[in-house]
C-alpha positions in Angstrom: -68.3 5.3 15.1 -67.3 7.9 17.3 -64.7 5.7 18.8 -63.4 4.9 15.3 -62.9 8.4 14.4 -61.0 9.2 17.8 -58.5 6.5 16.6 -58.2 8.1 13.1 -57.6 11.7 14.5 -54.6 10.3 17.4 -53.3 8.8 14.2 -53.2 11.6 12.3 -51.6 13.7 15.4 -49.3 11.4 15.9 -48.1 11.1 12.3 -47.7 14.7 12.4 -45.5 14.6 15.1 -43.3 12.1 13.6 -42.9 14.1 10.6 -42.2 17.1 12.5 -39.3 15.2 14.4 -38.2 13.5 11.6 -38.3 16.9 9.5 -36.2 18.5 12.8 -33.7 15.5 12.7 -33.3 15.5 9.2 -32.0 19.3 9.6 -29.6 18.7 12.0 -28.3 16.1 11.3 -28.4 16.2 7.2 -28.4 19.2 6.4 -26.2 21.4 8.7 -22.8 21.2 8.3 -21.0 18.6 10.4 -19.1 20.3 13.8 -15.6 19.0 12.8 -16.1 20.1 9.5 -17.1 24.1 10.9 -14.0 23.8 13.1 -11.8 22.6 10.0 -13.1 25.8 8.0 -11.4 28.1 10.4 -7.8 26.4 10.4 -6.2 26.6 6.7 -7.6 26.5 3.1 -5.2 23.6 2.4 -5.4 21.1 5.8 -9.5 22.1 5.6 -9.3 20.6 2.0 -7.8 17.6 3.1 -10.7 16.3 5.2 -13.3 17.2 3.1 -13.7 14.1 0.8 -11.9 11.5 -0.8 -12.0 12.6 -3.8 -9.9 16.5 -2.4 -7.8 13.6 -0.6 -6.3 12.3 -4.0 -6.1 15.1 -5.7 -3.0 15.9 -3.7 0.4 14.1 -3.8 0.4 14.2 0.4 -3.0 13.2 0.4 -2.3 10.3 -1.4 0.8 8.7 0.3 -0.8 9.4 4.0 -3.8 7.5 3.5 -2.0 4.9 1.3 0.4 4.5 4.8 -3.4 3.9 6.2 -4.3 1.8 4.1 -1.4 -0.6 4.4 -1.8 -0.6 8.0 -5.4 -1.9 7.4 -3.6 -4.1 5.0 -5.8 -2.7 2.1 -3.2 -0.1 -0.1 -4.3 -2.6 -3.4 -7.8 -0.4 -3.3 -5.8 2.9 -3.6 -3.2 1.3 -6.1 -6.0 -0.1 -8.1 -7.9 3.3 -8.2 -4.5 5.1 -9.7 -3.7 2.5 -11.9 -7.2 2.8 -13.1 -6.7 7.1 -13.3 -3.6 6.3 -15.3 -5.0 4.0 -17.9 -7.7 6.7 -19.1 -4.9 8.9 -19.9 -3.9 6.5 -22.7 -5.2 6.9 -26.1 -3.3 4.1 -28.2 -5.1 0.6 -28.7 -1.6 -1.2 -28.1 -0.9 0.7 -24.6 -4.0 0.1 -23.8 -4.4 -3.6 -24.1 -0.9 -3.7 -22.8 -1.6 -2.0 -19.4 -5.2 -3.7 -19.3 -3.1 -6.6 -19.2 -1.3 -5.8 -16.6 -4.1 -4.4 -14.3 -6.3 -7.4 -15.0 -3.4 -9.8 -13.5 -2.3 -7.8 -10.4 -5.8 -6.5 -9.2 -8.9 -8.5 -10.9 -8.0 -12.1 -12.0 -9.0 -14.4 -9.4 -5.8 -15.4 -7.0 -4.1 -12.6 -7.8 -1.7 -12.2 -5.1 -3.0 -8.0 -4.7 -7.1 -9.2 -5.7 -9.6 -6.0 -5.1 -12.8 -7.1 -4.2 -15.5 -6.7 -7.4 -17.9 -8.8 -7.8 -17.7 -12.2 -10.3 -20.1 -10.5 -13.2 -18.1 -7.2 -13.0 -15.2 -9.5 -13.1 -16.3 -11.5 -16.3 -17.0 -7.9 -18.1 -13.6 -6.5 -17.2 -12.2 -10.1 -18.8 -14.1 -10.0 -22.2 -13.6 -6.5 -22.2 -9.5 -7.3 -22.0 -9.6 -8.1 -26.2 -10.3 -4.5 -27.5 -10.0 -2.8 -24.1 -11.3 1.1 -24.3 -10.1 3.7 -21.8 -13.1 3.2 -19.3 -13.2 -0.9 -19.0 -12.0 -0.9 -15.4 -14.6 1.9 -14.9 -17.5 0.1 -12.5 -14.7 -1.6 -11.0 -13.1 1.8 -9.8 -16.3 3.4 -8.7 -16.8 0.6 -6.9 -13.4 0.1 -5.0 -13.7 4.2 -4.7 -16.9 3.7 -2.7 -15.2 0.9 -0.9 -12.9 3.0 0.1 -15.1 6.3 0.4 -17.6 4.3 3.0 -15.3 2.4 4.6 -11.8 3.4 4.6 -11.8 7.6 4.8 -13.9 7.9 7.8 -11.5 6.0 9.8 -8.2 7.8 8.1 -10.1 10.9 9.3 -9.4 9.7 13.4 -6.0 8.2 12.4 -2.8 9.5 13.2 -1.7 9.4 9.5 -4.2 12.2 9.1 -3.3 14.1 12.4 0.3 13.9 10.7 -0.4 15.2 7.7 -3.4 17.8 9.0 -0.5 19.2 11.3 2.2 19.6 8.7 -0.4 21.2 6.1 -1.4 23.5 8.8 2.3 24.5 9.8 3.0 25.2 5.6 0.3 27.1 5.9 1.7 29.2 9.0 5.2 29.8 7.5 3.2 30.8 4.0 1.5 33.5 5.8 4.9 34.2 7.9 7.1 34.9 4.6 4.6 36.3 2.5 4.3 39.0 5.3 7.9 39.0 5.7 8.9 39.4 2.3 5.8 42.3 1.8 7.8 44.4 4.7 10.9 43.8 3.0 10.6 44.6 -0.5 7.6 47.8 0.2 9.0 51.1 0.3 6.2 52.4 1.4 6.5 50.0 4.8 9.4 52.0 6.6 8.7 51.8 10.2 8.9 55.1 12.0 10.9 56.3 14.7 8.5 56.2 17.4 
C-alpha cells in the first residue's frame, strides 16, 4: 500500500514537471514573437510587412512577382496563378462571365492532365466540375484555401531564406531610405521657418 501510493505521488510530481516545461516551452516558443521577426520590426514599415505573412505578401504588386520568380524556380508559379485567377473571378458578378472564366480556370488549373494541374484532391475536384453549370463567385473557394495553405506551409517559409526575398527586402528597405531622405529634404526646402543660421 504504502509502495503504491509512492508510485502515485512520483507520478504526480513528475506530471507537474512536464507541464511546467511544456507550459515554459509553449511560451517561448509560441507565444513570443519569433527573433527574425523582432529584428524585421526595427528596419521599415514596408520591407517588415513583406515577411510577415502570405497573405501581406500578395497584397503588394512586388510581393507578388518576387515570390512568383520563387515559385517558378521551384517549378510551382501554377499555385500563385491559380490563387489570382481565383481573386479575380469573385470580382465578377454576371452569370455569363462567370461561367465563361470558370471555364477557363477549370481547364488550365483543375481538369485532370491539364498541362498547369494544381494539386486538389479528386472530391474537391468533382465539386468544382458539377459546380462548372451555374458556377457562383466562390466555387473555386476550398480549392484556393487549399493551394493558399499549400503555399502558406510549404512554399513562404522557404521564399523567406531566398534571395528573391533578400532582393526585394533590400530594395523595399532602400525606398524606404530615399522616402525618409526627400521628405526631410523637401521639409528644409519649402519651411520658412528652417533657415539655418550663421553660426
Amino acid at each position: 500500500m504504502n509502495g503504491l501510493s509512492r508510485t502515485s505521488l512520483d507520478l504526480q510530481d513528475a506530471n507537474k514537471i512536464h507541464n511546467a516545461w511544456k507550459s515554459r516551452i509553449r511560451h517561448y516558443f509560441i507565444q513570443s514573437p519569433l527573433p527574425w521577426k523582432k529584428i524585421n520590426r526595427q528596419k521599415t514599415n514596408e520591407a517588415n510587412l513583406l515577411g510577415e505573412s502570405l497573405e501581406t505578401l500578395l497584397s503588394q504588386k512586388r510581393g507578388q512577382i518576387a515570390f512568383r520568380d520563387f515559385l517558378k524556380s521551384e517549378f510551382s508559379e501554377e499555385n500563385l496563378d491559380f490563387w489570382l485567377a481565383c481573386q479575380e473571378f469573385q470580382t465578377f458578378d454576371s452569370p455569363e462571365e462567370l461561367t465563361r472564366r470558370a471555364a477557363r480556370i477549370f481547364e488550365e488549373f483543375i481538369r485532370t492532365e491539364s498541362p498547369r494541374q494544381v494539386n486538389v484532391d479528386f472530391y474537391t475536384r468533382q465539386i468544382i466540375s458539377q459546380s462548372l453549370q451555374q458556377p457562383s463567385p466562390l466555387c473555386f473557394a476550398v480549392a484556393q484555401k487549399k493551394i493558399y495553405s499549400l503555399m502558406a506551409n510549404g512554399s513562404f517559409p522557404r521564399f523567406i531564406q531566398s534571395e528573391q526575398y533578400r532582393v526585394l527586402f533590400d530594395a523595399a528597405s532602400k525606398r524606404r531610405g530615399l522616402g525618409k531622405h526627400w521628405k526631410a529634404r523637401h521639409r528644409a526646402d519649402t519651411s520658412p521657418s528652417l533657415e539655418m543660421s550663421p553660426q
